[in-house]
C-alpha positions as a Markdown table, in Angstrom:
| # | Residue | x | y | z |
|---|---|---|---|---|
| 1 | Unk | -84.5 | 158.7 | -42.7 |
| 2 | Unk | -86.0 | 161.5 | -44.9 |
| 3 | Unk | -87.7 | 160.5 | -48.0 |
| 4 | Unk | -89.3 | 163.8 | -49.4 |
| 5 | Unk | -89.9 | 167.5 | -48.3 |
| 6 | Unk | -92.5 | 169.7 | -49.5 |
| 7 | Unk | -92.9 | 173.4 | -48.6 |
| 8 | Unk | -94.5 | 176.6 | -50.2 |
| 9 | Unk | -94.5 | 180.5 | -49.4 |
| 10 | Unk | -91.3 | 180.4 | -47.1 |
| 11 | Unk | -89.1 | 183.6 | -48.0 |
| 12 | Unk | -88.4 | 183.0 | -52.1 |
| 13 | Unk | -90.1 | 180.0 | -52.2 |
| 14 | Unk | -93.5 | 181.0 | -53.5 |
| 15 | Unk | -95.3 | 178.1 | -54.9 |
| 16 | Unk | -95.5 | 174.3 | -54.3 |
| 17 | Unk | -91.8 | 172.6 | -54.6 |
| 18 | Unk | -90.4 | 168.7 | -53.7 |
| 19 | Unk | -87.2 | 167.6 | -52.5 |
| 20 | Unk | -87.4 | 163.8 | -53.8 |
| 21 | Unk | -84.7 | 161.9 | -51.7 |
| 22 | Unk | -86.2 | 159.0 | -53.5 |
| 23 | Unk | -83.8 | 156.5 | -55.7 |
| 24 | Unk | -84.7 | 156.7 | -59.3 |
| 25 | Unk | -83.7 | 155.0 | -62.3 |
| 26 | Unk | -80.8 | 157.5 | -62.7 |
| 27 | Unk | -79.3 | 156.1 | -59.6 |
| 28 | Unk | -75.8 | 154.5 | -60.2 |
| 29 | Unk | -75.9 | 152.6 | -56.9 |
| 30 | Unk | -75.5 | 154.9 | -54.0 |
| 31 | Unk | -79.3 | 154.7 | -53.0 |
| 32 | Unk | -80.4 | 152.3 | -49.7 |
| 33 | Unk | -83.0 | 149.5 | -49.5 |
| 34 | Unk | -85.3 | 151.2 | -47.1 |
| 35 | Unk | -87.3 | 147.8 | -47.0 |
| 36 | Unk | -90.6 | 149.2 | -48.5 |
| 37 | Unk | -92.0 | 148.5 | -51.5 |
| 38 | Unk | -94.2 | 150.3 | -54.5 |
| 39 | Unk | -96.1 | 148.7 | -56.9 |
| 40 | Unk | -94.1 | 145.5 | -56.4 |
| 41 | Unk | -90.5 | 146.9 | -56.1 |
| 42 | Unk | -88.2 | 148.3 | -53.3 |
| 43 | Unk | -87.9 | 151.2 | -52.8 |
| 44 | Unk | -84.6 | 153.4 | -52.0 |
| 45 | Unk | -83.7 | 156.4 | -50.5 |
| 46 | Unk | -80.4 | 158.7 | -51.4 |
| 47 | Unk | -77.7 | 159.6 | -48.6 |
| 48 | Unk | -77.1 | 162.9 | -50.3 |
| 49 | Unk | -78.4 | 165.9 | -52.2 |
| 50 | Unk | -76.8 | 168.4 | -53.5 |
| 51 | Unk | -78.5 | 171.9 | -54.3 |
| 52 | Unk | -76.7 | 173.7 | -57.4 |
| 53 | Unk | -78.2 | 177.5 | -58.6 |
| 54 | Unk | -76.9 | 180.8 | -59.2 |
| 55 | Unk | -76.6 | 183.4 | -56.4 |
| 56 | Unk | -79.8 | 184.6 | -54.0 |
| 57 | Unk | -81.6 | 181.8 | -56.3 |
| 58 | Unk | -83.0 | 179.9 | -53.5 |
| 59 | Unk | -80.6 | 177.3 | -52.5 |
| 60 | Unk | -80.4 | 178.9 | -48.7 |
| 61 | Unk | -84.0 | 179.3 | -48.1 |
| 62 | Unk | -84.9 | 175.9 | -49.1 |
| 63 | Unk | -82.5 | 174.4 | -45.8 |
| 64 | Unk | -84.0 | 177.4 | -43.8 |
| 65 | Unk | -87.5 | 176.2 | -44.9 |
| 66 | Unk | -86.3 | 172.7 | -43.2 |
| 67 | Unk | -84.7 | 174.0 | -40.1 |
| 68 | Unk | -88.2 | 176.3 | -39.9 |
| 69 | Unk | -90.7 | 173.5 | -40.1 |
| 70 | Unk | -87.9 | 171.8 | -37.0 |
| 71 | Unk | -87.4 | 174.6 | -34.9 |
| 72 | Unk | -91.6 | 175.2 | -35.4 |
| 73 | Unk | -92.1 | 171.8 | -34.1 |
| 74 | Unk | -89.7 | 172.2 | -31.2 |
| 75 | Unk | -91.5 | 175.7 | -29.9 |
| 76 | Unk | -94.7 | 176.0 | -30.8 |
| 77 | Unk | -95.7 | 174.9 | -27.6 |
| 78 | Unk | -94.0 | 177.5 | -25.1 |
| 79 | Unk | -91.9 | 180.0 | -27.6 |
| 80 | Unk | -95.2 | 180.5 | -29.2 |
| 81 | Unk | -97.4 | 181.3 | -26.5 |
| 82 | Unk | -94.8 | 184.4 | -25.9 |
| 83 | Unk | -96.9 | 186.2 | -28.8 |
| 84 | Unk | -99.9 | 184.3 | -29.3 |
| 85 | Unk | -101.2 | 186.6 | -32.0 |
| 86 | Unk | -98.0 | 186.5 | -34.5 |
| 87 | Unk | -96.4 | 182.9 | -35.5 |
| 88 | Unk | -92.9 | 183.8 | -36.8 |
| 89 | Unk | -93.5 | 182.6 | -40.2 |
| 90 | Unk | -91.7 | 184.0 | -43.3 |
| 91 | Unk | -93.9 | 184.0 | -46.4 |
| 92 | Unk | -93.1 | 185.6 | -49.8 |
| 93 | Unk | -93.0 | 189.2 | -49.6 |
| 94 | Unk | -92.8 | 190.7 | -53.2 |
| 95 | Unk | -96.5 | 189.5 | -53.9 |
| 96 | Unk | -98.7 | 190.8 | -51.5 |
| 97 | Unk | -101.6 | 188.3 | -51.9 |
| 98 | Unk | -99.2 | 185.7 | -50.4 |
| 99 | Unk | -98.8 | 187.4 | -46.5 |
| 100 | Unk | -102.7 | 186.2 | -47.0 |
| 101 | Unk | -101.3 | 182.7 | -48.0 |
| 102 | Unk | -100.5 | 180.2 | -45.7 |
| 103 | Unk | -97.2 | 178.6 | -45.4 |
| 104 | Unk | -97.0 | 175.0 | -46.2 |
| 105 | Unk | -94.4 | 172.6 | -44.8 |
| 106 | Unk | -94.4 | 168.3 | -45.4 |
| 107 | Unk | -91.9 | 165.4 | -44.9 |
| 108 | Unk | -92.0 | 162.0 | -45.5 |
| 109 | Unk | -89.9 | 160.3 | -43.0 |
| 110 | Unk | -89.2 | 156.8 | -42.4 |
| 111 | Unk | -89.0 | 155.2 | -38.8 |
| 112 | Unk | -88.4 | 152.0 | -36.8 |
| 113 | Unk | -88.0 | 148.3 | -36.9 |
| 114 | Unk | -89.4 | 147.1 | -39.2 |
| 115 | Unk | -89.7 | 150.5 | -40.9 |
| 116 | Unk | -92.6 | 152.7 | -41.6 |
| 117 | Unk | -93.3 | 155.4 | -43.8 |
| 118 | Unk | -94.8 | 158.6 | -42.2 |
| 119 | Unk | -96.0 | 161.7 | -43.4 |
| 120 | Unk | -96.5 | 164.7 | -41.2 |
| 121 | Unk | -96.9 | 168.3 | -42.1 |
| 122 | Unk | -98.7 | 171.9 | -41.5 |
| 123 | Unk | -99.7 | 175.1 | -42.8 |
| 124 | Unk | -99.6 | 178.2 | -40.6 |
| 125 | Unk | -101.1 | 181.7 | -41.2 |
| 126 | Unk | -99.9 | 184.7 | -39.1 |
| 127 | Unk | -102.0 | 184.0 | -36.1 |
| 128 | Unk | -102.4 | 180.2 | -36.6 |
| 129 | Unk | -102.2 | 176.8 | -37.2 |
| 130 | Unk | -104.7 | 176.4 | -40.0 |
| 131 | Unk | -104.1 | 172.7 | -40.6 |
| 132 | Unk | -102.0 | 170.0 | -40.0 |
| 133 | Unk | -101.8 | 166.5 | -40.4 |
| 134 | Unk | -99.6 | 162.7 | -39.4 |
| 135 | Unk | -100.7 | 159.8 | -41.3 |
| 136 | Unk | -98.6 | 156.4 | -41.3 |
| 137 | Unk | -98.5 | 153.7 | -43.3 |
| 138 | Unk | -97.7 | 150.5 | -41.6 |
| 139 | Unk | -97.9 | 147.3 | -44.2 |
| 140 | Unk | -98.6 | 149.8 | -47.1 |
| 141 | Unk | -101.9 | 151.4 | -46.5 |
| 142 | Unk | -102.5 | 154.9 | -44.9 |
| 143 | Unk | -103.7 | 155.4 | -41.2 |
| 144 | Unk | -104.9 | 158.9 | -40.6 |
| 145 | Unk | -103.3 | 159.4 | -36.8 |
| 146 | Unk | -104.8 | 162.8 | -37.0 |
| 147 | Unk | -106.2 | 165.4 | -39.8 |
| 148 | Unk | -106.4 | 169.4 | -38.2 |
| 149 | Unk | -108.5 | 171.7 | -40.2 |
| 150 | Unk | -109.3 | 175.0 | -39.0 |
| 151 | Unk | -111.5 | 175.9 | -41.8 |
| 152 | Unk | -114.0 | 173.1 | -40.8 |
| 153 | Unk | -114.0 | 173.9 | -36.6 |
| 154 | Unk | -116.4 | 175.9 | -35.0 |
| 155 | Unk | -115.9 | 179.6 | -34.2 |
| 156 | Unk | -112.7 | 180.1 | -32.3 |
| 157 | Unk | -112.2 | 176.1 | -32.2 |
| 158 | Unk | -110.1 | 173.2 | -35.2 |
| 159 | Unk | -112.1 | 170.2 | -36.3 |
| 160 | Unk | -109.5 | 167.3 | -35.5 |
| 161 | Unk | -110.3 | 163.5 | -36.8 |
| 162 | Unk | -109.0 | 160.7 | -35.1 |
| 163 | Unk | -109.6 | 157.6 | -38.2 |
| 164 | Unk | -108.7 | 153.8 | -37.1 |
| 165 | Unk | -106.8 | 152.8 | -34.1 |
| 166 | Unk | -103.7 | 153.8 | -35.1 |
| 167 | Unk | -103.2 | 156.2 | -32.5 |
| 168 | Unk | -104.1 | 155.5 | -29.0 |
| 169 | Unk | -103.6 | 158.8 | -27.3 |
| 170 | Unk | -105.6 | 160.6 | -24.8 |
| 171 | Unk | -107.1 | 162.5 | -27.8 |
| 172 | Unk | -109.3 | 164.4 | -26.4 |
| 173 | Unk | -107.1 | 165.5 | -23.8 |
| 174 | Unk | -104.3 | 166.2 | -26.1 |
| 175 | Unk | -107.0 | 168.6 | -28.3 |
| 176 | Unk | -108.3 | 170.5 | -25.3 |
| 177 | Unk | -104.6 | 171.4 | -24.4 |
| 178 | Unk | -103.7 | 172.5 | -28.1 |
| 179 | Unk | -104.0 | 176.6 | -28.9 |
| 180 | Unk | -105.0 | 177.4 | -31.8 |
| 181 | Unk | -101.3 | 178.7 | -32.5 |
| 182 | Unk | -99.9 | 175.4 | -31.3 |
| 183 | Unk | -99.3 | 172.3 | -32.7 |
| 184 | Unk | -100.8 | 169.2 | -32.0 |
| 185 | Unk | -97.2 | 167.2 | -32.2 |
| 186 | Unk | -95.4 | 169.2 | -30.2 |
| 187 | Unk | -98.7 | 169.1 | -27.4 |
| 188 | Unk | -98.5 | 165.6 | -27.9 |
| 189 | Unk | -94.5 | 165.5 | -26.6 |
| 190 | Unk | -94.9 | 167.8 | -23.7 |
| 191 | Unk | -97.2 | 165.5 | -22.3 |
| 192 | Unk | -95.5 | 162.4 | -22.8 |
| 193 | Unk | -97.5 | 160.8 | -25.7 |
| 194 | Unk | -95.2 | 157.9 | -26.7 |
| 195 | Unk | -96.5 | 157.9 | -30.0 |
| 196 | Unk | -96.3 | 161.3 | -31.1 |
| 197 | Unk | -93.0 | 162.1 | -28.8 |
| 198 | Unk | -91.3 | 159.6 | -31.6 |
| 199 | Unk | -92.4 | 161.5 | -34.2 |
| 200 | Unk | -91.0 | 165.1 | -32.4 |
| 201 | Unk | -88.2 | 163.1 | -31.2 |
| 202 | Unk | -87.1 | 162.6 | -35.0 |
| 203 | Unk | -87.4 | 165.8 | -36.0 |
| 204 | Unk | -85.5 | 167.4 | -32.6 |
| 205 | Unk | -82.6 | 165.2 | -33.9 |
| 206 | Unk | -82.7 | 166.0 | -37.3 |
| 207 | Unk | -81.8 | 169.2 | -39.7 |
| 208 | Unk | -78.4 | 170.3 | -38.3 |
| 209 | Unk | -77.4 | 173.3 | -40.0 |
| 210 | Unk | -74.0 | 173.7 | -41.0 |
| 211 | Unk | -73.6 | 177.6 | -42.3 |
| 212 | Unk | -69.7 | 177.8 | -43.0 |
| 213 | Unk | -69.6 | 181.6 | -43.1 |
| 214 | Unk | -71.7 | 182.4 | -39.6 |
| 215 | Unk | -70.7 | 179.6 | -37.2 |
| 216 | Unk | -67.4 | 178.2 | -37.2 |
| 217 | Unk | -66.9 | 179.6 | -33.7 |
| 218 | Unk | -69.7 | 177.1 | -32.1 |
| 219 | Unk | -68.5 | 174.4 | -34.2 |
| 220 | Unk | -64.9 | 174.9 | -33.3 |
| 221 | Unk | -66.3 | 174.5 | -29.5 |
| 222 | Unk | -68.4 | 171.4 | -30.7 |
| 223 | Unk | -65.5 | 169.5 | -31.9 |
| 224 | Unk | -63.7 | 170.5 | -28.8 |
| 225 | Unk | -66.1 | 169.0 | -26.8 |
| 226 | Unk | -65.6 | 165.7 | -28.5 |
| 227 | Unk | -61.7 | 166.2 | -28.1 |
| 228 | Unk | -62.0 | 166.8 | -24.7 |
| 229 | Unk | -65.0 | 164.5 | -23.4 |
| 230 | Unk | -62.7 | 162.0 | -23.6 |
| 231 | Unk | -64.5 | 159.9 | -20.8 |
| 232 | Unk | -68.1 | 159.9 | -22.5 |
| 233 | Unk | -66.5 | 159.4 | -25.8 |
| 234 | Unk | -63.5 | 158.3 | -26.5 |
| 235 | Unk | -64.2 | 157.4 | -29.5 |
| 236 | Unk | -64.9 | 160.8 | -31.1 |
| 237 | Unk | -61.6 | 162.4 | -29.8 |
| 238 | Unk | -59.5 | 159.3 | -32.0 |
| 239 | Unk | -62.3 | 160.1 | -34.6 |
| 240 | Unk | -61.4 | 163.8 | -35.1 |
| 241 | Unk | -57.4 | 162.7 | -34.6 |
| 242 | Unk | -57.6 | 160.7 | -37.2 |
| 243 | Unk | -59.9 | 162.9 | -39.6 |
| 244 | Unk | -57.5 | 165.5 | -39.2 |
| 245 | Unk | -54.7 | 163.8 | -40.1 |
| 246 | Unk | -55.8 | 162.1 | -43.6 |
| 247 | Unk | -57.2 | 166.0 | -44.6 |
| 248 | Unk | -53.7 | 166.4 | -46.0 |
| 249 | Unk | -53.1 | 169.5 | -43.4 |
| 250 | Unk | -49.8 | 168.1 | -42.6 |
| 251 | Unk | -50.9 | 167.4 | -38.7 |
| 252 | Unk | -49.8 | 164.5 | -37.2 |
| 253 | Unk | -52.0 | 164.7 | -33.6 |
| 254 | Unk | -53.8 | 166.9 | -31.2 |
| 255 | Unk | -52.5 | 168.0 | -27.9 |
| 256 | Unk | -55.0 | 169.0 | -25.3 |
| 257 | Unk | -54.4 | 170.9 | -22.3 |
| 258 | Unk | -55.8 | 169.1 | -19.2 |
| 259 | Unk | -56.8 | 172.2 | -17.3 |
| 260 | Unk | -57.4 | 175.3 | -20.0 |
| 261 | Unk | -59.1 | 171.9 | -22.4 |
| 262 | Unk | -57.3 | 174.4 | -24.9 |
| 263 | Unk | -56.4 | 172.5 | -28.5 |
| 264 | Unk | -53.3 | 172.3 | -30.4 |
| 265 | Unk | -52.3 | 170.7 | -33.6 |
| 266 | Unk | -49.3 | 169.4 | -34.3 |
| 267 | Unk | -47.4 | 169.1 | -37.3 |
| 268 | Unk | -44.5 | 167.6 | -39.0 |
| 269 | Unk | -41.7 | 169.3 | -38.8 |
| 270 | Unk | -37.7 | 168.5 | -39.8 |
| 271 | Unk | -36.8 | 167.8 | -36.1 |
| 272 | Unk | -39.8 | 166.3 | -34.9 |
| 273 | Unk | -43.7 | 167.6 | -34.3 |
| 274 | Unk | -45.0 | 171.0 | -33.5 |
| 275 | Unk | -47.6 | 172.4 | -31.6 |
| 276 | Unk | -49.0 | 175.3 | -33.4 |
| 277 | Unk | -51.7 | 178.0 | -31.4 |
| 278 | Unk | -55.0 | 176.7 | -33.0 |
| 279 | Unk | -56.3 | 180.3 | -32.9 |
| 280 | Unk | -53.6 | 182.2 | -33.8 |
| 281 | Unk | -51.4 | 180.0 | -36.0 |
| 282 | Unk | -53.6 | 178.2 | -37.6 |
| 283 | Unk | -54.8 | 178.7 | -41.3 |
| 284 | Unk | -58.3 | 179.3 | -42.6 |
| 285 | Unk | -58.3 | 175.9 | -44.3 |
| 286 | Unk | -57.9 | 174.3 | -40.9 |
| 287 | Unk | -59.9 | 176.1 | -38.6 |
| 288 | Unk | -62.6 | 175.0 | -41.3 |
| 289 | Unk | -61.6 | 171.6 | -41.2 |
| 290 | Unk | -61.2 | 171.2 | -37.8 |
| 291 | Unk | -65.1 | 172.8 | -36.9 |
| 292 | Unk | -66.6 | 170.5 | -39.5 |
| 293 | Unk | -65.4 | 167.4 | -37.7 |
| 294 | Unk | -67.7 | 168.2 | -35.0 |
| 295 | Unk | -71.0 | 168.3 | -36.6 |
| 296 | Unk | -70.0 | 165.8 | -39.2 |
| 297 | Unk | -69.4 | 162.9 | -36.8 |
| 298 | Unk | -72.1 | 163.5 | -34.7 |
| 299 | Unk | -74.3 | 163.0 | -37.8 |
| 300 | Unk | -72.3 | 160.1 | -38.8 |
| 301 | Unk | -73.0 | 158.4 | -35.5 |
| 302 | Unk | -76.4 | 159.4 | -34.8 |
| 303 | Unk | -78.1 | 158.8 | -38.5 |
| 304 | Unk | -79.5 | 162.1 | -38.4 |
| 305 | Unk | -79.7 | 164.7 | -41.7 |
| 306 | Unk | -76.7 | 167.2 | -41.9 |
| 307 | Unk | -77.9 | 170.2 | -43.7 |
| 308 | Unk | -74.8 | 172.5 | -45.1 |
| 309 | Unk | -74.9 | 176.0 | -46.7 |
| 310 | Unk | -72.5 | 176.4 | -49.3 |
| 311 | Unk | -70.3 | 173.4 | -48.6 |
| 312 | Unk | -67.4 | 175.0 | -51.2 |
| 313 | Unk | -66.8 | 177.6 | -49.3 |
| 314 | Unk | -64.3 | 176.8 | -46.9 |
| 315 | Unk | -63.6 | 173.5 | -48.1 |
| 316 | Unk | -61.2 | 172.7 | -50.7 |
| 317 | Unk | -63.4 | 171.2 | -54.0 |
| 318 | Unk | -61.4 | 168.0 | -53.4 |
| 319 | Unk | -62.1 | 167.7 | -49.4 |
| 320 | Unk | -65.8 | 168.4 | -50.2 |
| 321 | Unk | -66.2 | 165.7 | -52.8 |
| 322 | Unk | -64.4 | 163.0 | -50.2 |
| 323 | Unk | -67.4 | 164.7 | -47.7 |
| 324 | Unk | -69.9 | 163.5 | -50.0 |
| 325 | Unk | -68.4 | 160.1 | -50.4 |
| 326 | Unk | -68.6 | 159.5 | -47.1 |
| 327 | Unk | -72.1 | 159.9 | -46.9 |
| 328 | Unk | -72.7 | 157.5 | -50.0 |
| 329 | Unk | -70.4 | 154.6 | -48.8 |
| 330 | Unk | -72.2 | 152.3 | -46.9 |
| 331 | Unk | -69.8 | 151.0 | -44.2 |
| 332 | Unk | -68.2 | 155.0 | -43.6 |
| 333 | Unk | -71.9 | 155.7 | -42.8 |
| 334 | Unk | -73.8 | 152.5 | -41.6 |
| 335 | Unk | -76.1 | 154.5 | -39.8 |
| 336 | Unk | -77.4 | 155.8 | -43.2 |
| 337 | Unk | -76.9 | 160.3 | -42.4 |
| 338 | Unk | -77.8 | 162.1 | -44.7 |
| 339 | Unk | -76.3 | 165.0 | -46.1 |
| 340 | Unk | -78.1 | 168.0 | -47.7 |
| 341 | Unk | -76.3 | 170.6 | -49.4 |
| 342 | Unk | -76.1 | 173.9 | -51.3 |
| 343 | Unk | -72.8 | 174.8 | -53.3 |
| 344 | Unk | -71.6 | 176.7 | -56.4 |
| 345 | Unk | -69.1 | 174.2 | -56.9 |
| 346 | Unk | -69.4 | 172.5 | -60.4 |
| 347 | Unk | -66.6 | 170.1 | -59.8 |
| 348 | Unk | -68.9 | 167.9 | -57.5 |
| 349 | Unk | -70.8 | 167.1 | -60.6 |
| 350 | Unk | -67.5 | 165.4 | -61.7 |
| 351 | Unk | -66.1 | 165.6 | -66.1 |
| 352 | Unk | -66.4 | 161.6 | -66.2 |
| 353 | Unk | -68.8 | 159.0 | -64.3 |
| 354 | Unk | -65.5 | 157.6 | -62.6 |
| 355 | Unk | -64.8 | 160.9 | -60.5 |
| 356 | Unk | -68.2 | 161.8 | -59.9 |
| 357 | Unk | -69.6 | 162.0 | -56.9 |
| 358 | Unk | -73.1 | 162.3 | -57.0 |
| 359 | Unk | -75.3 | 160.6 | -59.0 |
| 360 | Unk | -77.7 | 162.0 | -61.7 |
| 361 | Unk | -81.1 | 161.9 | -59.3 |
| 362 | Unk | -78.9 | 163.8 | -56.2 |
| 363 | Unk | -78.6 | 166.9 | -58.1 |
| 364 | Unk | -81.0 | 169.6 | -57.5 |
| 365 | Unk | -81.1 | 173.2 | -59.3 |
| 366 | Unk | -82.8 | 176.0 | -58.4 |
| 367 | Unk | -83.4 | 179.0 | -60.4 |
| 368 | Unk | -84.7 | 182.9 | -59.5 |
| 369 | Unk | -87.8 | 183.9 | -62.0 |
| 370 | Unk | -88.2 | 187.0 | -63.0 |
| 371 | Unk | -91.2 | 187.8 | -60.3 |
| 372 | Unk | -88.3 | 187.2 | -57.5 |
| 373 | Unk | -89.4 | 183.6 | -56.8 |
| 374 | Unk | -87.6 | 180.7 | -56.7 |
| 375 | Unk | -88.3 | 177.5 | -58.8 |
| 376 | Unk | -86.8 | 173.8 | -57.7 |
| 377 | Unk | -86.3 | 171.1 | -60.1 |
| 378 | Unk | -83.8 | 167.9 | -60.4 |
| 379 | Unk | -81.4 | 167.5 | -63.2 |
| 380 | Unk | -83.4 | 164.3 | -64.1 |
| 381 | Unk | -85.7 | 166.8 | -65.3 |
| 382 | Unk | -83.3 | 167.1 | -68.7 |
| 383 | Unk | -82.9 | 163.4 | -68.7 |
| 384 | Unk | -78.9 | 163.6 | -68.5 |
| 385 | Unk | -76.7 | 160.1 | -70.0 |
| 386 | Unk | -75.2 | 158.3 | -67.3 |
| 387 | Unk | -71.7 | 159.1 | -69.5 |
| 388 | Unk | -72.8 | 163.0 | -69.8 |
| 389 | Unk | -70.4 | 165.4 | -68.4 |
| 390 | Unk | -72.4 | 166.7 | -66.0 |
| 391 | Unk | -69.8 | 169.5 | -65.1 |
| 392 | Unk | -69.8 | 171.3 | -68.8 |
| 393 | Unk | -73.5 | 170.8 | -69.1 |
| 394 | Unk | -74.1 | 172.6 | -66.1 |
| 395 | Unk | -71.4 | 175.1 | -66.7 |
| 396 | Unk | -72.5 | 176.0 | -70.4 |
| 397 | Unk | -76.6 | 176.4 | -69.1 |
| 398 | Unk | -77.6 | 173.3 | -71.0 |
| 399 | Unk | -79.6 | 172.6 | -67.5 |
| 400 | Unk | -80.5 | 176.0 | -65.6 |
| 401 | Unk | -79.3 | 177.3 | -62.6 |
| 402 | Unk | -76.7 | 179.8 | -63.5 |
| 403 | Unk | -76.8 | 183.4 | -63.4 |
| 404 | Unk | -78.1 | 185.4 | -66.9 |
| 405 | Unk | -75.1 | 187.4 | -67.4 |
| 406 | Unk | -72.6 | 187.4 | -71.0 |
| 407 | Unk | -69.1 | 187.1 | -70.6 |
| 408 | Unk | -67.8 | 190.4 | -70.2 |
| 409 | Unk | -70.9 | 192.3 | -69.2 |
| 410 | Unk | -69.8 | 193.2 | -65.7 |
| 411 | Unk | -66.6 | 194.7 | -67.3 |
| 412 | Unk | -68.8 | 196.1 | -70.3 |
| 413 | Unk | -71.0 | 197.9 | -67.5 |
| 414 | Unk | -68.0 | 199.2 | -65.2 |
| 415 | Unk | -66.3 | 200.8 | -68.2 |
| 416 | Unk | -69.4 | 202.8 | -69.0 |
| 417 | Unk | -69.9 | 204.0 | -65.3 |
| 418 | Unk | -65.9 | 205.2 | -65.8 |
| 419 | Unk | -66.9 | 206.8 | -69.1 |
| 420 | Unk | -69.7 | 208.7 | -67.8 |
| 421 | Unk | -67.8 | 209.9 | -65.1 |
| 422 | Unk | -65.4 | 211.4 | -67.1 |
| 423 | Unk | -67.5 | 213.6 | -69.0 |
């Protein structure tokens, strides 16, 4: 379960931000007992949050900045090594003292039976790993697995310190294996530490990216996959049936070809059901539909984080609210997923508490600043009412994260280009 992400100098993201998956006192219910406790009372964390903002404000680079710090963890080990003296880092270009800057990148996670609180994170230059660090904290109090500095090593070598017990790996081992460009996590699971191969385990199941406009094709194929693999997982292929049928699509079943594996839908017709050609008959609406399945109940099932980029845009407002209700009800999702999302879609903030489906402390906004950078804050921030309509507050600015344009001035702007012409 994710509890908190921190990063800094990752594309617009210039300074220091938080994404607090943490229940607040703005909560109105939807946040899980994680079974730790602060300062004497449990603490919860949110199924969902949702990531509101104006156009190139941000919104995108903060779930790249996530799938980064995953797919870092995954390859620094082999990928890496390909070009030892460039780490394919992104930091914020339109200020040149930050390419000097390193990149910064932190989650609090929570794993296990009972459970217990990590917190691992890094920051990379161009050529290097310049720190990095994995502290847990069973019973409440911090034990330092490991703290990475390069600053402190000697000449070409990191200063590493091992504090406690709390890890029992080959240590010195694992450090005489780890380039300077490497990091010590992902060392750790190549060579079987079973220890830090939970930790990289978590993360190599965690922050799928769901990008509506770029890869419907490969999700069409996942939830194929779970159609067809009807002998690993029957399951799944009622699942998706089902899914698809209560979407309001007007499908009534699938039909699956038992050589091609091809997919059709059927539908209700006057004289019985149809089978439509998925690619060619079917609409937009349901090819999106239909390729979110797949992700979505692979999520569902495995407990992992679902991460989507503008979740309104093939989605109809309605379908997308009923997405994020899934995540929040407890027995649709007793694994506890959690969903992560970006949208322009003010309806999710809901005109009345009743139809709302986020609560006050899952709303995020992010905002561009004049300099080009982006700045992340949480709607708590303005200290909303629990009977505030979220929706028109958002809408009229009373909260950020909306472009700076008057009504009108795009048209205002286009007549005068036609004016000028004309002269």
């Amino acid at each position: 379960m994710l509890l908190r992400f921190r990063v800094a100098n990752h594309r617009s993201i210039r300074d220091e931000y938080e994404l607090s998956l943490i229940g607040t006192e703005f909560n109105e219910g939807t946040a899980r007992e994680t079974g730790l406790t602060s300062k004497g009372r449990p603490v919860t964390a949110s199924p969902v949050a949702g990531i509101f903002g104006a156009n190139a404000s941000g919104k995108s680079n903060l779930l790249s900045a996530l799938r980064f710090m995953r797919t870092a963890i995954r390859d620094s080990v082999a990928e890496w090594a390909k070009t030892p003296t460039l780490i394919p880092r992104e930091p914020f270009k339109l200020d040149p003292e930050s390419r000097d800057q390193s990149s910064l990148f932190e989650v609090d996670l929570l794993l296990g039976t009972p459970p217990i609180r990590y917190t691992y994170g890094f920051e990379l230059s161009d050529e290097r790993v310049e720190a990095e660090w994995l502290h847990a904290y069973p019973h409440g109090k911090r034990n330092i697995w490991f703290d990475r500095d390069a600053a402190r090593g000697d000449a070409g070598s990191d200063e590493f310190v091992f504090r406690g017990t709390g890890f029992k790996g080959r240590r010195e081992d694992l450090v005489a294996f780890t380039r300077p460009n490497a990091l010590f996590l992902s060392v750790g699971a190549t060579f079987n530490d079973p220890q830090l191969r939970a930790i990289h385990a978590w993360f190599n199941d965690n922050f799928w990216l769901v990008s509506p406009a770029t890869d419907i094709a490969a999700r069409t194929r996942w939830t194929q996959r779970l159609l067809t693999d009807v002998k690993d997982s029957p399951q799944f292929a009622e699942d998706v049936t089902r899914l698809l049928a209560v979407a309001d699509l007007g499908l009534t079943g699938v039909d699956i070809d038992p050589e091609s594996d091809q997919v059709q839908l059927r539908h209700q017709a006057k004289d019985g059901d149809v089978a439509l050609d998925f690619l060619s008959e079917e609409s937009l609406g349901t090819h999106a539909w239909f390729a979110f399945l797949g992700p979505l109940l692979s999520v569902l099932k495995s407990g992992a984080v679902l991460l989507v980029d503008e979740l309104d845009s093939s989605l109809h407002p309605t379908l997308a609210a009923e997405v994020v209700r899934l995540f929040q009800d407890a027995d649709a999702n007793p694994e506890g997923a959690q969903l992560i999302f970006t949208t322009h879609d003010a309806t999710l903030l809901g005109n009345n508490v009743l139809e709302r489906p986020l609560d006050r402390d899952q709303v995020w906004l992010t905002a561009k600043q004049r300099s080009g950078e982006t700045e992340l804050y949480p709607l708590i921030d303005a200290k909303p009412r629990k009977e505030d309509n979220l929706e028109r507050g958002y809408l009229r600015g009373r909260y950020g994260g909306i472009p700076r344009i008057s009504i009108g001035k795009i048209s205002r702007e286009r007549s005068r280009q036609i004016a000028e012409g004309s002269e």
